[in-house]
N, C-alpha and C positions, 0 to 999 in steps of 0.2 A: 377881160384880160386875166390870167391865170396869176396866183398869189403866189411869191418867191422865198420860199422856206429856205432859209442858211442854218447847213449844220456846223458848227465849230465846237474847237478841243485837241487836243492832243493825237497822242499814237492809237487808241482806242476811236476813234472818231476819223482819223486818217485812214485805217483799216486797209492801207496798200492805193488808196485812190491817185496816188501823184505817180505809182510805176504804171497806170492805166493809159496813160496819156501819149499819143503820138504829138512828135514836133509839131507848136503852132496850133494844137487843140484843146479847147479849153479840160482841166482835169476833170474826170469821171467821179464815181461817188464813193467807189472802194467795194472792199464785199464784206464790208460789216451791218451795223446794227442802222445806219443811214440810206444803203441799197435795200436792204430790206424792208425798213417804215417805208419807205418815199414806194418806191415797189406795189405796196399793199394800196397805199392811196393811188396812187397812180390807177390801178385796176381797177379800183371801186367807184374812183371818179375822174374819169378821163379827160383831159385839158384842165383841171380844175386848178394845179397848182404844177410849179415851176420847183427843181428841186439843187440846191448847191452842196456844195463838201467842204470848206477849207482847214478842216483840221490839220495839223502837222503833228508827223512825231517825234516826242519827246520836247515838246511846250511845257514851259511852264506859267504861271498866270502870267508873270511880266512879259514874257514872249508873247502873249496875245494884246498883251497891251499894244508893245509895241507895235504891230501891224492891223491895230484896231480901225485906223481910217482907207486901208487899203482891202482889207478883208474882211470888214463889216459895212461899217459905214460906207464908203462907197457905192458899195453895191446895192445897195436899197432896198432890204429884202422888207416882206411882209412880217414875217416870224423868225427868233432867232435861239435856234437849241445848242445851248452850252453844258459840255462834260469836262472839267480840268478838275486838275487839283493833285493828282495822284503823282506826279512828277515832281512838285514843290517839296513833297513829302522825300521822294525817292531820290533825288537829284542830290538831298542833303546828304541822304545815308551812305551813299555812293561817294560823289564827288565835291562831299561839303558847298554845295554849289543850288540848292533847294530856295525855298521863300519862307520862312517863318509865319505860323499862323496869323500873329498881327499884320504884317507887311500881307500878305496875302490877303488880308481884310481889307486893308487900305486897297489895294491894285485891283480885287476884281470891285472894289464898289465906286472905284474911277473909272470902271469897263463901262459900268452899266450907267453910272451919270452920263457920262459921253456919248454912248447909242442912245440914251433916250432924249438929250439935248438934241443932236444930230439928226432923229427920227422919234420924232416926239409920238406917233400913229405906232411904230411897232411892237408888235406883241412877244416876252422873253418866256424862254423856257429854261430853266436853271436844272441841269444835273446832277445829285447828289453821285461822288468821287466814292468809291468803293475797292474794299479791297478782302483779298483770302490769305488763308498760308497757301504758297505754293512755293516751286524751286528758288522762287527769289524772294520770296518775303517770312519764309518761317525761319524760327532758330535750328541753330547748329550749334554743334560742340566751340567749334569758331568763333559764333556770331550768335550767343545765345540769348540778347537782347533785341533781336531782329525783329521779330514778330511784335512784342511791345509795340517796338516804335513805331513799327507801319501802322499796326492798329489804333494804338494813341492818337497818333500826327493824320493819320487821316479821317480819325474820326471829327477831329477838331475843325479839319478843312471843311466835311459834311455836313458839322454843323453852322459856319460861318453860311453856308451856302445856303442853305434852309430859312437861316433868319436874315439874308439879303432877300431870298426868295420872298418872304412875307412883305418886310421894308418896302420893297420895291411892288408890290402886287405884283407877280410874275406865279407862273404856272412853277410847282415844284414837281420833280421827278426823284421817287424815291428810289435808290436801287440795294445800299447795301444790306439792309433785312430781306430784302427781295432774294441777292444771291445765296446768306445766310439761312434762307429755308429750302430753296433750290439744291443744296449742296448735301442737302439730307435727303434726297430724295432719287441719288443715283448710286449704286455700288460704287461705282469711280469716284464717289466726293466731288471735292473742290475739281478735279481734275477734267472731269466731265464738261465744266463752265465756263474753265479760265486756266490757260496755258502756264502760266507761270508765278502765278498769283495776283496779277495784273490785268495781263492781255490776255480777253476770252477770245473762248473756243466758238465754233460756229453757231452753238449751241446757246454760252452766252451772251453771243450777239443779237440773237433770237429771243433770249428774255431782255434783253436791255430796247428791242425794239418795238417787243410787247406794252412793256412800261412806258417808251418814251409814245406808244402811240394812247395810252389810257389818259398821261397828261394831252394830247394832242385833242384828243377829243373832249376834255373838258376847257381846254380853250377856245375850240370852235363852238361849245354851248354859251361863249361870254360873246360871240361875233368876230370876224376876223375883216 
């Protein structure tokens, strides 16, 4: 029986996978950094594992909370790859409507009591939340504390992430120095990676699927 990999997250993670869907079909995976890991396994080892999507865009943690026993639990997967965080951040900037890094402490480390209560066998892979200057997150004449804050606010979320990742023994995926050396490395910049400062480009779906398969494979050296 093939092993049931659920990817969750937000709009990075959703990558378009809910407009794939015909009425009455279960949704598809999107054409982000999810089609392309599952893709790559898929090829190398055929029937070996089962792959899901349920990310939504524009979640923020408490939104995954809330639909935790319908779109995790439930489903029973074997392994489960989480990227949030960047919405909590962004949601505030916007529409004072965000999670504050304490309150976001509390809510994903209720996420993760609750899947392993639930599914005491499955194995987590925790995403570190990253971000760039781009059209929506650097400063402006406007907004010239923008940049700060993303950086700030989301560095805080990547670190809360990292030390539940440990807490919890869970596979850590690192991304934001990842993109930060990435970005050096094209004439385009940032721009090359990540559409808006946020949502990458094809390109960094591609390195985000890279990463999330380097934790992948050190997961499957602990057994799955």
């Amino acid at each position: 029986m093939s092993k049931l990999i659920l990817f969750q997250g937000d709009s990075i993670t959703d990558a378009g996978r809910r407009n794939e869907s015909a009425a009455g079909s279960d949704p598809g995976l999107g054409v982000g950094y999810a089609t392309m890991a599952a893709g790559q396994l898929g090829l190398e080892q055929p029937d070996t594992y089962t792959f899901l999507n349920r990310g939504i865009s524009a979640n923020r943690i408490v939104d995954l909370l809330a639909r935790i026993k319908r779109d995790i639990i439930n489903l029973k997967p074997d392994v489960v790859s989480i990227l949030i965080g960047i919405n909590s951040v962004w949601h505030e900037y916007e529409q004072q409507n965000g999670v504050d890094a304490d309150r976001f402490q509390q809510i994903y480390t209720m996420i993760l009591e609750q899947i392993l209560q639930a599914l005491p066998n499955v194995k987590l892979m925790l995403m570190e939340p990253f971000v760039l200057e781009g059209s929506d997150t650097c400063a402006t004449e406007q907004l010239p504390d923008r940049w700060d804050y993303f950086r700030t606010e989301t560095q805080k979320r990547a670190q809360i992430v990292r030390e539940l990742s440990e807490r919890f023994g869970t596979v850590f995926v690192p991304l934001q120095t990842v993109f930060d050396e990435a970005s050096k490395t094209s004439q385009q910049g940032n721009a090359y990676w990540v559409i808006d400062g946020v949502h990458p480009t094809v390109n960094g779906h591609a390195l985000i699927a890279k990463q999330w398969r380097k934790g992948f494979d050190a997961l499957i050296s602990e057994g799955i």
